[in-house]
C-alpha positions, -999 to +999 in steps of 0.1 A: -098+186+113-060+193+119-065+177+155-081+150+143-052+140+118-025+151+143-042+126+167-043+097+146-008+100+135+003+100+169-014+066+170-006+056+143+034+061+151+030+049+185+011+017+178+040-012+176+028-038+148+027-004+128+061+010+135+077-025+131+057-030+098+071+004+083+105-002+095+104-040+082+089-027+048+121-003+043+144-034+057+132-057+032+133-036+004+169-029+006+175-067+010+159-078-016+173-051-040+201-060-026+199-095-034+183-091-070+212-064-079+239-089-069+229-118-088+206-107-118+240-100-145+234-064-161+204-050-141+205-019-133+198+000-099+166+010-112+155-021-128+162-043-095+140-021-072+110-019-098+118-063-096+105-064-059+077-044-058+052-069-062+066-090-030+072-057-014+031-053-015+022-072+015+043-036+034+018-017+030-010-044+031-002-056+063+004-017+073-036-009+063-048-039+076-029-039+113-038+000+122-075-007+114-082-042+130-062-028+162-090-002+168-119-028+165-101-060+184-111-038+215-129-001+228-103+020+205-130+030+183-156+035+202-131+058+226-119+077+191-154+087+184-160+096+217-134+120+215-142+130+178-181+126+171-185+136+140-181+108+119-169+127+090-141+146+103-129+113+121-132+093+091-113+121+066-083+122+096-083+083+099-076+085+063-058+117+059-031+101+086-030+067+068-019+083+041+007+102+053+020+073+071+016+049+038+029+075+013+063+079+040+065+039+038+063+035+004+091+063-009+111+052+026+114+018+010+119+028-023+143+050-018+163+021+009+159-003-024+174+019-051+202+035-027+215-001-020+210-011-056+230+017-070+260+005-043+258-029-057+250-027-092+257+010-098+236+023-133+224+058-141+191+049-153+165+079-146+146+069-111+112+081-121+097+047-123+106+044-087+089+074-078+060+056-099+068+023-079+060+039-047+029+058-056+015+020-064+026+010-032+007+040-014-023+034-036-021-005-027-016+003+012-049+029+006-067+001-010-062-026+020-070+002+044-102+009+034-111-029+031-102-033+062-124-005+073-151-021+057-148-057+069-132-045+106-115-080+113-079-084+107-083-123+093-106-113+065-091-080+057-061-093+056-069-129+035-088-104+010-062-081+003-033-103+000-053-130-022-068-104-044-031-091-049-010-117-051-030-151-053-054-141-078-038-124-104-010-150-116-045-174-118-063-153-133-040-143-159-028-178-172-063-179-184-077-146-195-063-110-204-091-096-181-061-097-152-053-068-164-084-047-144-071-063-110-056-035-083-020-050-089-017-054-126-035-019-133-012+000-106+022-017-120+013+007-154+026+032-127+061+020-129+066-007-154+082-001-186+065+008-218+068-026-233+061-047-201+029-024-186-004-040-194-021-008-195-009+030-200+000+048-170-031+071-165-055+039-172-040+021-150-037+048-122-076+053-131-084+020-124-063+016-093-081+047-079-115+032-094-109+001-070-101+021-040-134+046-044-156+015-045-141-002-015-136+033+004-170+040-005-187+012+007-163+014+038-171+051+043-208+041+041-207+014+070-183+034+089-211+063+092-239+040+098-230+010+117-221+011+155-189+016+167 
């Protein structure tokens, strides 16, 4: 199992569109804290990082989405199971790596946001809900991975996860309170304030983690069944 993980971080690192992505993720996150802390009068440090998370989404989206569809767009899966043939272990190190590489993304970024945040608008507000902030981001990243597991196209995976994240829910929730169930508005609980989160924290982390066991279960399903 170790090998198997070891090996797909190696990919993982070495594959370009993934490497740029975590590096752009981190990149923009300073920026925009940057740019929030500068002209929002009295934010603090805190408050401007937890203000870009929901742009800061497509990161780990795009980071999902690119590692998986650049194993099916030619013989890199079929060659991975080759090497690894039980499904099992090379699905739980497929995962186990994207996680890793997710989770380092997410507090990377975070942690580039609110250092740059605290240089421009200084504050000593407690950074927990940044720690919070990038757990949703992981989570998010874990949910768009395992969609794009499922479908194995980069088009779809990707139109899928970034509508049902950031098209869908500002629709949805001009009309109904039901918005509130959707991966992005149940994970912000994670970080949000008391008064602004739509759901308490451990809700809405259980059904953020509710989402991805669906999706990662139907994708663990085809993944074990279909053809490489």
């Amino acid at each position: 199992m170790g090998g198997a993980v070891a090996a797909e971080l190696v990919k993982i690192w070495t594959l370009p569109a993934a490497a740029a992505t975590a590096l752009g993720t981190a990149l923009a996150a300073a920026l925009l804290t940057g740019v929030v802390a500068a002209s929002a009068d009295g934010i603090d440090a805190v408050a401007a990082v937890l203000a870009v998370v929901p742009p800061l989404q497509v990161g780990p989206v795009l980071l999902g989405v690119l590692i998986v569809a650049s194993e099916y767009s030619g013989t890199q899966a079929r060659t991975t199971l080759t090497a690894v043939p039980d499904r099992t272990v090379a699905l739980v190190g497929k995962t186990t790596a994207f996680l890793v590489a997710v989770t380092a993304t997410s507090a990377a970024s975070c942690a580039a946001g609110l250092v740059v945040a605290r240089v421009v608008a200084g504050g000593t507000a407690s950074p927990s809900p940044v720690a919070g902030a990038a757990a949703h981001l992981a989570l998010i990243g874990l949910l768009a991975f395992a969609l794009a597991l499922l479908l194995r196209a980069l088009v779809p995976a990707l139109v899928g996860a970034l509508g049902t994240l950031l098209v869908v829910p500002p629709m949805l929730a001009s009309v109904t309170e039901h918005a509130r169930w959707l991966p992005d508005r149940a994970g912000s609980a994670l970080y949000l304030p008391d008064s602004a989160a739509v759901l308490a924290p451990g809700v809405g982390l259980l059904v953020l983690v509710g989402w991805i066991t669906v999706v990662g279960g139907a994708a663990a399903w085809a993944f074990l069944l279909r053809d490489a």
